[in-house]
C-alpha positions in Angstrom: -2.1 -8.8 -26.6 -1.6 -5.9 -29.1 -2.7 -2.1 -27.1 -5.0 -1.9 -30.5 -7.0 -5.2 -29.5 -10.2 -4.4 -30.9 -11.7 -7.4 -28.4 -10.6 -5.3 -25.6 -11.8 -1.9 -27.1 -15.3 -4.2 -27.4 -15.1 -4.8 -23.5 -14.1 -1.4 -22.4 -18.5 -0.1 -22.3 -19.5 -3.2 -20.7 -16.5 -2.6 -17.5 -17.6 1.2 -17.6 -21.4 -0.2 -17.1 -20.3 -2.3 -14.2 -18.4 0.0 -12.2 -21.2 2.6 -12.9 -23.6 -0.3 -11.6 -21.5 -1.3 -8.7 -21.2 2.4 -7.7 -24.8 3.1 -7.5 -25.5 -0.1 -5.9 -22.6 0.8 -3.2 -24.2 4.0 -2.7 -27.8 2.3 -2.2 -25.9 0.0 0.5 -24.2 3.0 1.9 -27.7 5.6 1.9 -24.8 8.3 0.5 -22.4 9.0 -1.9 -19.4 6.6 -3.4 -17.0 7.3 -5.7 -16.0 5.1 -8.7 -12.6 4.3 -6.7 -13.9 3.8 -3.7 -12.1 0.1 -2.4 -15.2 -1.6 -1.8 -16.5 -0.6 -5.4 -13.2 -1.7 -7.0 -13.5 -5.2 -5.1 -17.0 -6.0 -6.6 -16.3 -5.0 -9.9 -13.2 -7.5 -9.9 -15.7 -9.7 -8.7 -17.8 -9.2 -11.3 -15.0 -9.0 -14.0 -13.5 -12.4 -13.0 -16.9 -13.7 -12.8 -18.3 -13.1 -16.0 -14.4 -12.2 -18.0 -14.1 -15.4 -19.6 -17.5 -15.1 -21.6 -17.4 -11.5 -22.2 -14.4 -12.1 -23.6 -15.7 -14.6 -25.8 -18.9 -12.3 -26.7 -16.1 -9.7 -27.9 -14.2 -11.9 -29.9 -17.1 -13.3 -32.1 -18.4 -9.8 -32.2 -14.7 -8.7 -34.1 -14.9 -11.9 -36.4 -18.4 -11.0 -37.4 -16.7 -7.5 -38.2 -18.5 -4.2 -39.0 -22.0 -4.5 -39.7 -22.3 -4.8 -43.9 -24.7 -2.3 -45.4 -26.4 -3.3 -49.4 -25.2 -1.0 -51.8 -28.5 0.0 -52.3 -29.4 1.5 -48.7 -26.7 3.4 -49.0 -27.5 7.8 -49.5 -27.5 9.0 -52.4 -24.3 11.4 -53.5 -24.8 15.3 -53.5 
């Protein structure tokens, strides 16, 4: 794996979402405040990760063959 992978740079929003999900959800368990790192939090999102890694992976990877979305010619603005 190349540290330019584009499928990983796809995954990186999707972790951040989960540990800010399994944070809040901690914190729900909890009735107060938990941090990101906290080792319960870090637990569940490797849970999560392992659980669901093999077809977010593969959601990325279709997402960089498709490549950048291709806009007509013809939507494009005008020139000043």
């Amino acid at each position: 794996m190349s540290a330019l992978d584009p499928v990983v740079f796809r995954q990186i929003p999707v972790i951040r979402q989960i540990i800010l999900d399994e944070t809040w959800l901690e914190a729900e368990r909890r009735g107060c405040f938990v941090r990101a790192d906290d080792r319960v939090v870090r637990e569940n999102v490797c849970r999560v990760v392992l659980r669901i890694g093999a077809q977010l992976r593969e959601t990325s990877q279709r997402a960089v063959a498709d490549g950048p979305a291709k806009i007509p010619h013809s939507t494009l603005p005008e020139a000043a």
